[in-house]
N, C-alpha and C positions, 0 to 999 in steps of 0.2 A: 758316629755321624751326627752334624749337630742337626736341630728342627727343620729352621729354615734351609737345609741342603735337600730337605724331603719334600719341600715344597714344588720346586720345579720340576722330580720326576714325576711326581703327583702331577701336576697339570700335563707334561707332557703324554703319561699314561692316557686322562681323560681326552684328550685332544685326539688320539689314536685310534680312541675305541668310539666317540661322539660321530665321527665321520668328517670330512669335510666339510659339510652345508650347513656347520653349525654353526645359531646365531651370535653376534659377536656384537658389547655394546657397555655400558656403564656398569658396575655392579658397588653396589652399597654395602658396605663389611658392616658387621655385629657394631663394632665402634662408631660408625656413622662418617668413616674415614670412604673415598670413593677412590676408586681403579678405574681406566678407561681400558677398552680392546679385550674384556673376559670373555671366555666362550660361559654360555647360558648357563652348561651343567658343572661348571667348575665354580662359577659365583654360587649355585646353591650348592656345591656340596660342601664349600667353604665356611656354611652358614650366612651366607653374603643375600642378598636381593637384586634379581637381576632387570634392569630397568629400560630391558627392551630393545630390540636390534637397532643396532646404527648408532645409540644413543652417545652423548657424551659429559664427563662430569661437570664441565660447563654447564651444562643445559639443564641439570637437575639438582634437590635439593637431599640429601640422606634423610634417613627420620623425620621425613616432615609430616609436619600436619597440621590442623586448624589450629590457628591462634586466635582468642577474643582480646581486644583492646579496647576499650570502653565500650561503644554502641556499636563496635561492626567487626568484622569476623575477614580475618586472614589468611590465606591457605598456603601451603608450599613454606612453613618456619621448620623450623627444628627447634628441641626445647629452648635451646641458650639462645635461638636468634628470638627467640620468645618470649626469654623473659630477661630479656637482656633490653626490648620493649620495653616493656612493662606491661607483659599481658598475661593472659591465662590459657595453657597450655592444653588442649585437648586428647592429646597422645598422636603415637609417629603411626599415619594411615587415618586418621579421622578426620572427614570433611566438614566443611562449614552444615551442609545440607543437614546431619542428623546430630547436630547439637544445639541446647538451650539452655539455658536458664533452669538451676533449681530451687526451691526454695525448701528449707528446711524448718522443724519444728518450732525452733527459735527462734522463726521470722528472719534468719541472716540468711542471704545468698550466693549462691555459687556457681558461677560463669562457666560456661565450656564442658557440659555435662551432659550424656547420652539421657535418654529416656530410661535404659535399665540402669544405668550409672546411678541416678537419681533415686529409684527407688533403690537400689543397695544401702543409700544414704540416709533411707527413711525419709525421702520430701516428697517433694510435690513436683514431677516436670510441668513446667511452662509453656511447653511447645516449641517447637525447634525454631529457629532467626528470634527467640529473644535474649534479651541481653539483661544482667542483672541492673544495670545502668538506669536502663526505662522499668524496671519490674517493685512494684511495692507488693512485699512478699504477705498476707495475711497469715494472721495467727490458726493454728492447727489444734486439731482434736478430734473427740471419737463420737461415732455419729449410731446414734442408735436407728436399726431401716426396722419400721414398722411390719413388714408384711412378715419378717421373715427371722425376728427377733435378735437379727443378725449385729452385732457391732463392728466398727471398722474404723481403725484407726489412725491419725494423722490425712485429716479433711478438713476442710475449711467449712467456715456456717453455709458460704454460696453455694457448695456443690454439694454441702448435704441437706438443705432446707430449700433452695431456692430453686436450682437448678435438679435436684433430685436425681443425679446420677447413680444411686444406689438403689433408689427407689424411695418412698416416703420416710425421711429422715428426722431426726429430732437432735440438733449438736447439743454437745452436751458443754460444751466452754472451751477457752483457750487451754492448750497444756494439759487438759482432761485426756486419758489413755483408758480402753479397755478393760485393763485390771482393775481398776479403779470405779469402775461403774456396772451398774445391772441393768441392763435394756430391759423392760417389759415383756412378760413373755402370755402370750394369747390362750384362752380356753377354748372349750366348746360349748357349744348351745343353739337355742334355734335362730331361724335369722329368714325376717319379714323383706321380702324382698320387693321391688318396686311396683310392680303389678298383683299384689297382695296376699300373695301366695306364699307356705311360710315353708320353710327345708329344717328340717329337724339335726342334731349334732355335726353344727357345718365352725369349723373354727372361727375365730372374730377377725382375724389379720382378712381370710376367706370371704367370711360375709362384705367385708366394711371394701375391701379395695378393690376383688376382683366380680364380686355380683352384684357391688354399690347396695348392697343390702343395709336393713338398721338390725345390729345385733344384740336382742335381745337380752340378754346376759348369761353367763356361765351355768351350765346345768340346769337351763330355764328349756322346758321342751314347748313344741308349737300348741301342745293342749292349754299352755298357762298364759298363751300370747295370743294378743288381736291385731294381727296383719292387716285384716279388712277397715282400714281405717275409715273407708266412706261410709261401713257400717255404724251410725252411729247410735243408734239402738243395740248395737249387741245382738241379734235375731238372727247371724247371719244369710241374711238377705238387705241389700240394697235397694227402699224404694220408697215408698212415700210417705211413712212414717221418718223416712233420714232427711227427707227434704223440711219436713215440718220440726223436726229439731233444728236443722242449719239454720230453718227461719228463726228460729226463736233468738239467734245471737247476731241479727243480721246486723252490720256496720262495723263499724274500726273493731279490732277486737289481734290484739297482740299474743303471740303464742297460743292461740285459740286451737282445739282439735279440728276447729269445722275449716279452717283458714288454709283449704288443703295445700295453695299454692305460694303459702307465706307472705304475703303481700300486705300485711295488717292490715286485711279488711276481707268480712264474709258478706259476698258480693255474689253475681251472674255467675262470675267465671267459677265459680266454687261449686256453683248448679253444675255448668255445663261439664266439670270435669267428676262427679256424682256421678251423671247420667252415663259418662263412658265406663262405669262397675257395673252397670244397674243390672239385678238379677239375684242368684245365690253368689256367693262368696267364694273364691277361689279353696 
């Protein structure tokens, strides 16, 4: 018995066992060839797509999906009406909605591309509704994030220096990758922290970005450092022998220790913020 003579017991089988209330409508074969009047469960056991009660192969399209064509985005093609356009092809089920723009390492772009699509390709998504047309793709490279000695590769300078999506960033150049480079990696030591007070083996990525601390330097402990900046006699204690030293450099005075508030000038305000230590020493 030849194939096609099995095919109609076959449907009539399912049609017997499915009941009669079963739904009945367009069904899309593996080919992208379409049948009108399938019951549901015959078009998927066919390996078919069944496209919905009542429907008909007028009314729909097989395999389609988003096409891009320069600046705008077409849904309902199948590949060959697609690029038979002249466009770029998303795949059969893919909507306008979660496609963009990617940009790869080479600065070239590529149109009609998911968000995981993209990263499989090693680029950059652009965000979904754009289009390689309006998009100027920048050059890529690997960004070394301060806090965490971490490198990460294929970023642009904007989103690793500017925008800091990784957190405090250093690019390292165009075409720059990972292997190729050593991110900085942090020690320990003490770390003078804003209100004078000083924490003993605290890491420098630690001190410097999450307790805005000044990090002392590597295997430097708080006995070897002066936190108490307002102390400037060294006595720690804050008082009126530190005000008669600030006197002594009073005026413009550039990278000055007394010039507590950087303003190149040991001034009033240099008094008044003195006076908010004044005492012993944290």
């Amino acid at each position: 018995m030849k194939r096609i003579e099995l095919i109609p017991v076959f449907v009539l089988f399912l049609c017997c066992v499915s009941g009669a209330q079963a739904q009945v409508g367009a069904c899309c074969m593996p080919d992208e060839s379409c049948i009108d009047g399938f019951p549901e469960q015959i078009c998927i056991a066919l390996g078919g797509e069944f496209m919905g009660d009542g429907t008909l192969c007028s009314e729909i399209t097989c395999g389609a999906g988003a096409c891009v064509i320069d600046d705008y985005c077409i849904e309902d093609l199948n590949e060959t009406e697609c690029l038979t356009a002249g466009g770029t092809w998303a795949g059969a089920g893919v909507g306008c909605w979660e496609i963009g723009a990617c940009c790869l390492i080479d600065q070239t772009c590529i149109d009609a591309t998911t968000n995981n699509g993209c990263y499989d390709l090693g680029g950059i998504f652009q965000d979904t509704g754009t289009f390689c047309a309006t998009t100027e793709c920048e050059p890529l490279g690997a960004c070394c994030i301060s806090e965490t000695s971490e490198c990460i590769d294929n970023t642009t300078y904007h989103d690793c220096e500017i925008d800091s999506i990784y957190g405090t960033g250093t690019w390292q150049g165009e075409g720059s990758e990972c292997s190729q480079v050593n991110c900085p990696t942090y020690g320990y030591g003490a770390c003078c922290l804003p209100w004078g007070e000083c924490w003993d083996f605290i890491e420098e990525s630690e001190c410097m970005f999450e307790l805005n601390g000044t990090y002392q330097g590597d295997n430097v402990s708080c006995s070897e450092s002066h936190c108490c900046v307002w102390d400037l006699t060294y006595d720690d204690q804050v008082n009126i022998d530190d005000v008669f030293a600030l006197l002594g450099v009073w005026g413009p005075c550039s990278y000055c220790d007394e010039d507590f508030n950087d303003d190149g000038d040991v001034n009033i305000d240099d008094i008044f913020i003195m006076l908010g230590y004044w005492g012993e020493c944290p």
